[in-house]
C-alpha positions as CSV (number, residue, x, y, z in Angstrom):
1,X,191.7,64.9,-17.6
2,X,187.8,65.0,-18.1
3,X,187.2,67.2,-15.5
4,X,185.5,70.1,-15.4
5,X,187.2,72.3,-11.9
6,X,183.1,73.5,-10.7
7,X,182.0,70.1,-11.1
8,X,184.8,69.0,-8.8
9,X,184.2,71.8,-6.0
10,X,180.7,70.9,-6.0
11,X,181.5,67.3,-5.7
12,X,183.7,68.6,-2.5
13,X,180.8,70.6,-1.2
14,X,178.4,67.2,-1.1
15,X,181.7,65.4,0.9
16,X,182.5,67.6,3.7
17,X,179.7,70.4,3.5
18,X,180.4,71.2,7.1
19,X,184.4,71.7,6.8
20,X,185.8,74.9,6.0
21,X,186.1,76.0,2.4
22,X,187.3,80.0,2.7
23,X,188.6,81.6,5.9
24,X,189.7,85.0,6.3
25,X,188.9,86.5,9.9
26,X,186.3,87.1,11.4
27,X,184.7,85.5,8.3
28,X,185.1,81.9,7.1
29,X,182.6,80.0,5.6
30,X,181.8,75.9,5.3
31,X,182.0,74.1,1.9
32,X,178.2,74.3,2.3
33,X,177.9,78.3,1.9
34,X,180.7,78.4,0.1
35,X,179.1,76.2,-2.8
36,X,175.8,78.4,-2.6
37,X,177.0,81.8,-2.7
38,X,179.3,80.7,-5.7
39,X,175.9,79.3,-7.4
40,X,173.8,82.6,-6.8
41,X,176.8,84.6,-8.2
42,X,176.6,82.3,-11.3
43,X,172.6,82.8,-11.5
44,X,173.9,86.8,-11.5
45,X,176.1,85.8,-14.1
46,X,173.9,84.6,-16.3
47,X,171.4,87.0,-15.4
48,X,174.0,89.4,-17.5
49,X,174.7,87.2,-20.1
50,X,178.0,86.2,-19.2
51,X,178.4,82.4,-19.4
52,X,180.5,79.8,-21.4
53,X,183.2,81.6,-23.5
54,X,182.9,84.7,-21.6
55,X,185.8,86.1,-19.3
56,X,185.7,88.2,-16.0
57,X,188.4,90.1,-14.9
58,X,189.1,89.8,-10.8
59,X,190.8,93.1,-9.7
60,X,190.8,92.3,-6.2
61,X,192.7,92.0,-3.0
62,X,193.0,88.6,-0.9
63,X,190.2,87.6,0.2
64,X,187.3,84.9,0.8
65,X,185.5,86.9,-2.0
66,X,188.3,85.8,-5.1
67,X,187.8,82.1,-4.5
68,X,183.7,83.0,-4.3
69,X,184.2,84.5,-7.7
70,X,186.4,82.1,-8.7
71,X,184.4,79.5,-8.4
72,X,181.1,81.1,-9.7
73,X,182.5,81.6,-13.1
74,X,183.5,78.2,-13.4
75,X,180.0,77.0,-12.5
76,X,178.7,79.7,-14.8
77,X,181.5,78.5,-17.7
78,X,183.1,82.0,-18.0
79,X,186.8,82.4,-17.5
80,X,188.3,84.3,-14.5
81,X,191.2,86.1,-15.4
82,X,193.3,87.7,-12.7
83,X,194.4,91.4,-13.0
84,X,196.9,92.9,-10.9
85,X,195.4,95.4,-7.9
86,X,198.5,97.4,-8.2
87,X,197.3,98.1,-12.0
88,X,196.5,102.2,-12.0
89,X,193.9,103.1,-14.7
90,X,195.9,102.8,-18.1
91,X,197.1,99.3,-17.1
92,X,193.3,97.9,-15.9
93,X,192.3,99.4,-19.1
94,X,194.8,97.7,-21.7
95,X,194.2,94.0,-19.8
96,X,190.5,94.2,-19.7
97,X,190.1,95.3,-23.1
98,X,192.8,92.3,-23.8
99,X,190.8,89.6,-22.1
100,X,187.3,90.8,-23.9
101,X,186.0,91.4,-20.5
102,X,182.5,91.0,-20.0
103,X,182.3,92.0,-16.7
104,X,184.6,92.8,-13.8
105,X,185.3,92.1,-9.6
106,X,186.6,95.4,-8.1
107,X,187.4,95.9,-4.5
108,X,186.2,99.3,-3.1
109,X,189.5,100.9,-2.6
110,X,190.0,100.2,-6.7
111,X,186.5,102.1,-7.6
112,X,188.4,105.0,-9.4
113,X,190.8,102.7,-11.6
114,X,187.6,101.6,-12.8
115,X,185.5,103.9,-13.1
116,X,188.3,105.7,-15.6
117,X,188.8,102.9,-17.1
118,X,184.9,101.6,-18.0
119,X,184.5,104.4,-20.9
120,X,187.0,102.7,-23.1
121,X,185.7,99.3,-22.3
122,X,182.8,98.5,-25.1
123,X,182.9,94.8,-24.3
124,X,182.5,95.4,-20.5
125,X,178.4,94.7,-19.2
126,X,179.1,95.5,-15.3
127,X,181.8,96.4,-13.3
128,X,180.9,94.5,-9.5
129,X,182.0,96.2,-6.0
130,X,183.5,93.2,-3.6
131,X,182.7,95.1,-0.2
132,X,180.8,94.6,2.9
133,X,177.5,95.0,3.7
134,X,176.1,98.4,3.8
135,X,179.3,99.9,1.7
136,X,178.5,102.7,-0.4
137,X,178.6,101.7,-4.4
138,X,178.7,104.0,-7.0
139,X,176.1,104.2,-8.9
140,X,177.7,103.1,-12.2
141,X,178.5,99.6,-10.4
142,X,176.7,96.8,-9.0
143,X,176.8,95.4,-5.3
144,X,178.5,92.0,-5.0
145,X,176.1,91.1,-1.5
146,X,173.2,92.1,-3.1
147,X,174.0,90.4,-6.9
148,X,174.4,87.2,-4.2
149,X,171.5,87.6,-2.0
150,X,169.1,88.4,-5.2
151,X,168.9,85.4,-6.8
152,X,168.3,81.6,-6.1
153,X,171.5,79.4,-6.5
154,X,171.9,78.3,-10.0
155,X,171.5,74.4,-10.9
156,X,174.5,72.4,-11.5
157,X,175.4,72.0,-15.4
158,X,177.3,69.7,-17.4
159,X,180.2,71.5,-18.1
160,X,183.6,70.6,-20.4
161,X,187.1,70.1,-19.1
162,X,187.7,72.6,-21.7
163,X,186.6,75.5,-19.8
164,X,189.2,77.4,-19.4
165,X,190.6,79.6,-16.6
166,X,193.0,82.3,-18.2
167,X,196.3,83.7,-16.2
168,X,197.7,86.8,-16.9
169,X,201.3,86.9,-16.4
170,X,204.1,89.7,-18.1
171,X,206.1,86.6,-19.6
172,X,209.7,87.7,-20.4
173,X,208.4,90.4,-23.3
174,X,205.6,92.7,-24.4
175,X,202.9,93.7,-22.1
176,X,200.7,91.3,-20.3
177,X,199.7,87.6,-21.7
178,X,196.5,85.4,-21.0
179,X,197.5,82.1,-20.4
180,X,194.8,79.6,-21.5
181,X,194.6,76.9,-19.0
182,X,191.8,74.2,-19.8
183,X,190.2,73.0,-16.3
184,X,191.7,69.4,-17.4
185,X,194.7,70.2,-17.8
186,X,194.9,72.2,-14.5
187,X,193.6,69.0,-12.8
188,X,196.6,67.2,-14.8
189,X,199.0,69.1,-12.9
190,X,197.7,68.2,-9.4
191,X,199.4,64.6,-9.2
192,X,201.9,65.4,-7.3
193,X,200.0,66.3,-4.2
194,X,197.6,63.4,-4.6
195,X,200.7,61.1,-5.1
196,X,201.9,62.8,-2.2
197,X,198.5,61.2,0.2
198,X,199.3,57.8,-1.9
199,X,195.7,58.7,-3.3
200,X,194.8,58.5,-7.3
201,X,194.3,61.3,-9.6
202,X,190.5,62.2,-9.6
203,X,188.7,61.2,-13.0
204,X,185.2,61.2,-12.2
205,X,183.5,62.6,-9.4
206,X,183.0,59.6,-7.3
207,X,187.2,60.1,-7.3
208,X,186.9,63.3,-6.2
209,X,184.7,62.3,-3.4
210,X,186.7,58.9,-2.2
211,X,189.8,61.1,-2.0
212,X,188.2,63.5,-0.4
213,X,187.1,61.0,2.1
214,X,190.3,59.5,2.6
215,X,191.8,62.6,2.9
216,X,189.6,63.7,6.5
217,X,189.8,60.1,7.4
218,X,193.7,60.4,8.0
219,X,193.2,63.7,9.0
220,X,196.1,65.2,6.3
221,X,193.4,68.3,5.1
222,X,195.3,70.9,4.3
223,X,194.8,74.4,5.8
224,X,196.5,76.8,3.1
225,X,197.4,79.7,3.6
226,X,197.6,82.4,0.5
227,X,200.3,84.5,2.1
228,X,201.3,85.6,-1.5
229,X,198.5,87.2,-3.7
230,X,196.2,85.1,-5.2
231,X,196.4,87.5,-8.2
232,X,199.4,85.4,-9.0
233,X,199.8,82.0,-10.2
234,X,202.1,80.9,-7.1
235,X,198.5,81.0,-4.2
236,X,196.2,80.8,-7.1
237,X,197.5,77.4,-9.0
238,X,198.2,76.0,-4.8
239,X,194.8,77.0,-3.9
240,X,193.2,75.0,-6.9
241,X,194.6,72.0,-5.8
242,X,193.7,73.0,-2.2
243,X,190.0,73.2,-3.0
244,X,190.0,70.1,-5.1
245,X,191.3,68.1,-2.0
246,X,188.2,69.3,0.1
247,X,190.3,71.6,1.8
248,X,190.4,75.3,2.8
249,X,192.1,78.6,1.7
250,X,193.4,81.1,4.1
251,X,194.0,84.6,3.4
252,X,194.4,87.3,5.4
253,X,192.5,91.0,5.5
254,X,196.1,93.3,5.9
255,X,196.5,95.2,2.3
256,X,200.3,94.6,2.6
257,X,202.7,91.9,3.9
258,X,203.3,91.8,7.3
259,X,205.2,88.7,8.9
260,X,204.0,88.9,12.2
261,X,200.2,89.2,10.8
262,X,201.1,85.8,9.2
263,X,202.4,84.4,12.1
264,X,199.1,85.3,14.0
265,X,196.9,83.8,11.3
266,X,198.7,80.4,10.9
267,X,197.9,80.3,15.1
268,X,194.4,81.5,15.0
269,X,193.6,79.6,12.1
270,X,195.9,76.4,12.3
271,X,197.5,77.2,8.3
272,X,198.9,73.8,7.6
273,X,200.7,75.4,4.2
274,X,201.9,78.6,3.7
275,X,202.2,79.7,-0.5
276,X,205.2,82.7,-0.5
277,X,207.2,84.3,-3.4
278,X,210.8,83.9,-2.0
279,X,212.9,86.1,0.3
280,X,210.5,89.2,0.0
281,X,208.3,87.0,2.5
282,X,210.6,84.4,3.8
283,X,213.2,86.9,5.8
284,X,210.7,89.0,6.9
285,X,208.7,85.8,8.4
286,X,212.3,84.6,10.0
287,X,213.0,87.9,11.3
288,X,209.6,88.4,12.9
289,X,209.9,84.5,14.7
290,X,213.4,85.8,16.1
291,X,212.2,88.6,17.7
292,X,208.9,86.8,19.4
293,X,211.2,83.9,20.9
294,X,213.7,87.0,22.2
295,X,210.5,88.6,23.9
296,X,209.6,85.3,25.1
297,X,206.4,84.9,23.4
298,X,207.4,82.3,20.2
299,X,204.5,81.7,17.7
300,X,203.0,78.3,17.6
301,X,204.1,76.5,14.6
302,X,202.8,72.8,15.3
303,X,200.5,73.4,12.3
304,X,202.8,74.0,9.7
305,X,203.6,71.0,7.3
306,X,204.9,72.5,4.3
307,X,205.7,76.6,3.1
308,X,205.9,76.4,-0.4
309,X,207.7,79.3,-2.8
310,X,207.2,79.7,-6.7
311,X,207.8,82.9,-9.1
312,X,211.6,84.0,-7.7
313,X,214.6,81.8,-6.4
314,X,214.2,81.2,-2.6
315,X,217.8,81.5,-1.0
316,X,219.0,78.8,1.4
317,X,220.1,80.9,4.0
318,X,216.8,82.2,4.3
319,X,215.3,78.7,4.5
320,X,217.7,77.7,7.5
321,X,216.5,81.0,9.1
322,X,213.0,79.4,9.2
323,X,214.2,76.3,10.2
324,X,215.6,77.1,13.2
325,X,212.3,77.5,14.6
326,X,210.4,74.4,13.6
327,X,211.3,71.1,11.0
328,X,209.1,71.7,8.5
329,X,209.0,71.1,4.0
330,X,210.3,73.9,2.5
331,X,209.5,73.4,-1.2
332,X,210.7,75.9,-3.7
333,X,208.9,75.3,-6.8
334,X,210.1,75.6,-10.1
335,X,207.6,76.6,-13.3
336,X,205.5,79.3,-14.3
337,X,202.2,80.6,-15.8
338,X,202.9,78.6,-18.9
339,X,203.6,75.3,-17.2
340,X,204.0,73.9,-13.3
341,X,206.5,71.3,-12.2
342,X,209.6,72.1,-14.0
343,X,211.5,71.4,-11.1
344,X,211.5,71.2,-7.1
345,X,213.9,72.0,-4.5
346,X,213.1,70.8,-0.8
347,X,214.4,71.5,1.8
348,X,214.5,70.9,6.1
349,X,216.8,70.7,9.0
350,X,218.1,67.6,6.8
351,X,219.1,69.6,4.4
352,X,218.7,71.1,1.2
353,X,220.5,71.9,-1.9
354,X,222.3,74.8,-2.9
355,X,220.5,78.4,-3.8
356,X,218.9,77.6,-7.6
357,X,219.8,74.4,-7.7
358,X,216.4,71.9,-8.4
359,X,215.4,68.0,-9.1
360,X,214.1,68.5,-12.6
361,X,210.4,67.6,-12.9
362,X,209.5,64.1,-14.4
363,X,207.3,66.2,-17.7
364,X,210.7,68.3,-17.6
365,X,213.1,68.7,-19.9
366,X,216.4,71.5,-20.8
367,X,217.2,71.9,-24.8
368,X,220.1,73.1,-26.8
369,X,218.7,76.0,-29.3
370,X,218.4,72.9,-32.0
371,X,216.2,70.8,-30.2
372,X,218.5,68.2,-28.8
373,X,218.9,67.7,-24.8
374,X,221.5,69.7,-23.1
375,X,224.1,66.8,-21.8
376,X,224.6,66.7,-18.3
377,X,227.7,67.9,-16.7
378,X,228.9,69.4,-19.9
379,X,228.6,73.0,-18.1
380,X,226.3,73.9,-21.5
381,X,223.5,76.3,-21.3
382,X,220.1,75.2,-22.7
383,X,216.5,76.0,-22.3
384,X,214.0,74.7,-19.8
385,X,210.8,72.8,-21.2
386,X,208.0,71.2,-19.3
387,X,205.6,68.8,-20.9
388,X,202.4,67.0,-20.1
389,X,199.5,68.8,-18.6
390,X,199.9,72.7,-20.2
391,X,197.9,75.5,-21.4
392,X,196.7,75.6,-25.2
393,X,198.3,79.1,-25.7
394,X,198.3,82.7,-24.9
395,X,194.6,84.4,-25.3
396,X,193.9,86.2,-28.7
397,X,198.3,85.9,-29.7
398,X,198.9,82.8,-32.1
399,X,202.6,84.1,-32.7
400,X,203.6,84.7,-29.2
401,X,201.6,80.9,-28.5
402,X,203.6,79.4,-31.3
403,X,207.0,80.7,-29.7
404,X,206.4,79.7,-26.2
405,X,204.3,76.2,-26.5
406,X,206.8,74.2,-29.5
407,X,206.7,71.3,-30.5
408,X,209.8,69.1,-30.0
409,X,210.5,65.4,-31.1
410,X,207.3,65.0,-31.5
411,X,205.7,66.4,-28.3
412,X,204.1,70.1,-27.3
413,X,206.1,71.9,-24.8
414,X,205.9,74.9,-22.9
415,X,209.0,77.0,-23.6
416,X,208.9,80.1,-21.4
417,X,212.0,81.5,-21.3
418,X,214.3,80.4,-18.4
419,X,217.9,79.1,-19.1
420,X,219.8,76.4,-16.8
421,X,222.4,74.2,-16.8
422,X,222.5,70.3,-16.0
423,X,224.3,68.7,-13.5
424,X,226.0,65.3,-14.1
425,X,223.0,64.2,-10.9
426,X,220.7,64.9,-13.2
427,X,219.9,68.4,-11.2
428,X,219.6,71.3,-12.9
429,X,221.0,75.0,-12.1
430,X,218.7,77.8,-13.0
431,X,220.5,80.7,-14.5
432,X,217.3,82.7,-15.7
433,X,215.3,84.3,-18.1
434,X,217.1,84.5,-21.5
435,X,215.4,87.8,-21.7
436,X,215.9,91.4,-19.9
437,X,212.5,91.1,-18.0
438,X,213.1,92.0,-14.0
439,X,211.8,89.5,-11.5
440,X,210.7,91.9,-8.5
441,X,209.5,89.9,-5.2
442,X,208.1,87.5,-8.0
443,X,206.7,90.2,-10.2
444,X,207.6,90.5,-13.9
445,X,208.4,94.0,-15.1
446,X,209.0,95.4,-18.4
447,X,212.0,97.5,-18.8
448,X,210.5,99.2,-21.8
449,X,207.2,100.4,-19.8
450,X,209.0,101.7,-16.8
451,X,211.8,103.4,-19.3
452,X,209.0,105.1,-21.4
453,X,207.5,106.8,-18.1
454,X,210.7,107.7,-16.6
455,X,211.6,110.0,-20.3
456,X,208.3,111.7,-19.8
457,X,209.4,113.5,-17.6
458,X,211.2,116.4,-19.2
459,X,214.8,116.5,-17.7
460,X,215.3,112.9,-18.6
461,X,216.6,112.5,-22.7
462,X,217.5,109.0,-22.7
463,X,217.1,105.6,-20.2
464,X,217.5,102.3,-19.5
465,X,216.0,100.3,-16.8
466,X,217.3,96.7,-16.0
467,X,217.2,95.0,-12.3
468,X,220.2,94.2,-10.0
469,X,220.7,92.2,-7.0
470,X,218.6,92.5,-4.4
471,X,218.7,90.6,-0.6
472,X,214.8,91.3,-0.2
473,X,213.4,91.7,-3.5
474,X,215.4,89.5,-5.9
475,X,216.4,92.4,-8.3
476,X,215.3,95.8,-8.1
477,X,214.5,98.0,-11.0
478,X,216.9,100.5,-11.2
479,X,217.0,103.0,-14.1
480,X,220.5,103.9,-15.8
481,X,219.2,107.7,-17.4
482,X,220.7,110.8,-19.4
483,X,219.4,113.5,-17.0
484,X,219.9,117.1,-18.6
485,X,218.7,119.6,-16.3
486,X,218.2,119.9,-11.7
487,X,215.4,117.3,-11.5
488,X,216.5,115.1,-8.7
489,X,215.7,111.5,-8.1
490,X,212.8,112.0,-6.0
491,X,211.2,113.8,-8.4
492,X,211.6,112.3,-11.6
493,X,210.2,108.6,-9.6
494,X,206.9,110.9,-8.7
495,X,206.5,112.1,-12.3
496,X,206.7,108.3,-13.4
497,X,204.4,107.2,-10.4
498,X,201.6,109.2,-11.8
499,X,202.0,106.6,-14.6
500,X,202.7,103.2,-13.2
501,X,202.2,101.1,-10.5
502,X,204.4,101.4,-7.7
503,X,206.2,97.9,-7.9
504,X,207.0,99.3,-11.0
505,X,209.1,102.4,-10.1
506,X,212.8,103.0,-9.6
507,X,214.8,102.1,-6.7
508,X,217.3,103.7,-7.9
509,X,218.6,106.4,-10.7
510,X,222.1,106.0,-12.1
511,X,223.3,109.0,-13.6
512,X,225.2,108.6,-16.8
513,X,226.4,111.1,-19.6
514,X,224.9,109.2,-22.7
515,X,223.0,106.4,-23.0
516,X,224.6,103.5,-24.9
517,X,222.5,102.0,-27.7
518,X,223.4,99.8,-30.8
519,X,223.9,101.2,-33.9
520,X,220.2,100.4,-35.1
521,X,218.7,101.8,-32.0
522,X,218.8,99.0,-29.7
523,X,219.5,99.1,-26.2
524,X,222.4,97.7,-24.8
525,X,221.2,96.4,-21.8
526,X,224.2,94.3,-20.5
527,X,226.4,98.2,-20.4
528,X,223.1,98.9,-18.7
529,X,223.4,96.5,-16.0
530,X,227.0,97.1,-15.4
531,X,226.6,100.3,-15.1
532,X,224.1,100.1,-12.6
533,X,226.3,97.6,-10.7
534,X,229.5,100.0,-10.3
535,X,227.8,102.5,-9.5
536,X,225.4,101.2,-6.9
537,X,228.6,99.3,-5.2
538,X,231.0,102.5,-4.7
């Protein structure tokens, strides 16, 4: 698509400069002040000499303050790349000095990440505190207010749909990834939800405005709510779509998940969608309504259209939990950072298929290993593919881009990783990553980083880390390790905290008498994760 995502949010800002744009209480602000405080921050920008080709890095919590920044490097053409608040110094360091940061968005309670980071960050021009008026800064940083209130909004451009806007994700392998998203191609992927309002996909920005129009006409504006982080692709790629429809983005100002926060927010501020990463939010959210209709004080729900889940499998017994309380869409969403709408599962009090079990997506596609489609009902494993609208490639890594985006019969696809089987509907069973990444409450965690910092510690010789079942978290990391020595559990998972983040840690330590590895070295992972399983079940 020609269009260029800044272009289109100014377009929304001329439409409905009064609606909201950003809400996160007490503070929301219109499309109006929205739009400026984005354009000062790209005056800022370029102030520094950051602009088109240039990349930020976001480290921050939820807040109105990532879509601000958000949308003032895409005025100012640099890319926003998100990084992971969770990171600890090590981890900010590698990814910023991976994405060529020129600058970087820190919230105040991240200030000493950073500031060990910086020294080992040549690239780097200014490292920005997101705070509130009157916070203290440290004197190596700038003020985010003050970067916004010092200088005059900056002109609208002519920009490319090229621009890009670069997603970090931990993909199956390796450490972190920039996925290269061009601003047309994210605006490719947003048919759906026009399709959805029976309006057309914007091309110009007279589009954007009609729809826009049409959209607060009939009164469908959507209200989202970024229950999930928008550090991840699952709020972040939602909210996109949000913003281009003139609508508003919802977070809330807790540090960590709590359902009946949510529940509070979606009354005060009438959420009409709620983006959530699968059970680790869905059972939590049931639970809470359950307990406020036994007090006698339910929630009021009579906002709530859709909740939407992406990133982990979203069980079906957790679904009917929610829908006990109101009819609503549940819609668990099928792609990744490489590619959206590989498939769709919806459910409501209709209905809804079985856990992992999706509509494949109409770019979608599942391969045998030499290229040809998996038949369906054969009971045959292949690999999941999604064309159209996708990225270009991973930042700065042309041999990890060539194995993920492939071309096949003739056509690029985005190959990530995830194996399923198809039905003889046409429906598709996912059975996972081909890989022995762990999916953790939707994030991706390397078994090899969280092994390495488990063996510092001295007591430990040998380990292996894979993920297991888990009702609330999807799988939790749970290291199989050759202890030699007293060190209990507890301490051996503080030694490793002091060198990874804490969705990173152990769950759980299985004791074993040797490691198994291959011949060569190799782990065996699959002894591993048996392992792991007996043991935890006795």
């Amino acid at each position: 698509m020609p269009l260029n995502l800044a272009t289109v949010w100014e377009a929304a800002a001329e439409t409905v400069p009064d609606a909201d744009a950003v809400v996160c209480h007490p503070v929301s602000r219109t499309w109006r002040e929205f739009e400026d405080r984005a354009a000062r921050l790209a005056a800022a920008l370029g102030e520094l000499g950051i602009g088109a080709g240039d990349n930020v890095g976001l480290y921050l919590y939820n807040g109105n303050p990532y879509s601000e920044v958000t949308f003032g490097a895409f005025k100012a053409r640099a890319a926003p790349c998100n990084v992971n608040y969770r990171y600890l110094a090590g981890e900010l360091r590698h990814l910023l000095d991976d994405a060529d940061a020129k600058a970087v968005f820190f919230s105040p309670e991240l200030a000493d990440q950073v500031d060990e980071a910086r020294a080992d960050l040549p690239l780097l021009r200014a490292a920005i505190q997101v705070g509130e008026p009157g916070d203290q800064v440290p004197d190596w940083a700038l003020d985010y207010e003050r970067l916004i209130t010092g200088h005059d909004p900056a002109p609208p451009i002519v920009r490319s749909a090229d621009d890009l806007w670069i997603l970090y994700t931990g993909g199956t392998t390796g450490k972190p990834k920039g996925v290269m998203w061009p601003h047309g191609a994210l605006v490719g992927t947003m048919v759906s939800p026009f399709r959805a309002l029976a309006l057309p996909l914007p091309e110009t920005a007279d589009m954007v405005k009609s729809n826009i129009e049409a959209i607060y006409d009939s009164r469908r504006v959507s209200r989202q709510l970024a229950a999930s982080p928008l550090m991840h692709g699952t709020a972040s790629i939602v909210a996109l779509s949000t913003f281009t429809q003139g609508g508003a983005v919802i977070t809330m100002p807790e540090r960590s998940f709590d359902a009946d926060a949510l529940w509070r927010c979606v009354e005060r501020d009438r959420a009409t969608v709620l983006t959530i990463v699968g059970d680790a939010f869905g059972q939590p959210m049931a639970d809470a309504l359950d307990a406020a209709a036994a007090r006698g004080e339910p929630y009021d729900l009579s906002s709530v259209f859709m909740i939407m889940s992406s990133g982990v499998i979203w069980s079906q017994p957790a679904k009917e939990a929610l829908l006990v309380h109101k009819d609503m869409k549940l819609v668990d969403s099928l792609g990744s950072s490489e590619g959206t709408g590989t498939g769709m599962r919806i459910s409501d009090r209709k209905g809804g298929s079985a856990t992992a079990r999706f509509t494949l997506g109409e770019n979608a596609a599942v391969f045998k290993e030499d290229g040809q489609p998996v038949e369906p009902g054969s009971g045959e494993p292949g690999i999941l593919a999604v064309g159209g609208p996708i990225p270009i490639g991973y930042y700065k890594d042309p041999e990890k881009t060539a194995a993920t985006f492939r071309t096949i019969g003739g056509r690029r696809w985005s190959v990530p990783g995830d194996w399923a089987t198809v039905e003889t509907d046409g429906t598709i069973t996912l059975l996972g990553r081909g890989s022995a990444c762990i999916n953790s409450a939707g994030e991706k965690i390397y078994p090899e980083e969280v092994e390495e910092a488990v063996k510092a510690h001295p007591a430990v010789a040998d380990c292996l880390v894979v993920g297991v079942p888990d009702p609330k978290w999807g799988e939790a990391v749970t290291a199989v390790a050759q202890v030699e020595g007293d060190a209990s559990d507890d301490e051996i998972i503080a030694d490793a905290r002091t060198r990874l983040a804490a969705y990173k840690l152990p769950k759980a330590i299985v004791r074993t008498d040797a490691v198994q590895r291959g011949a060569n070295g190799k782990p065996d992972y699959k002894w591993a994760k048996q392992t792991a399983l007996d043991s935890l079940s006795r």
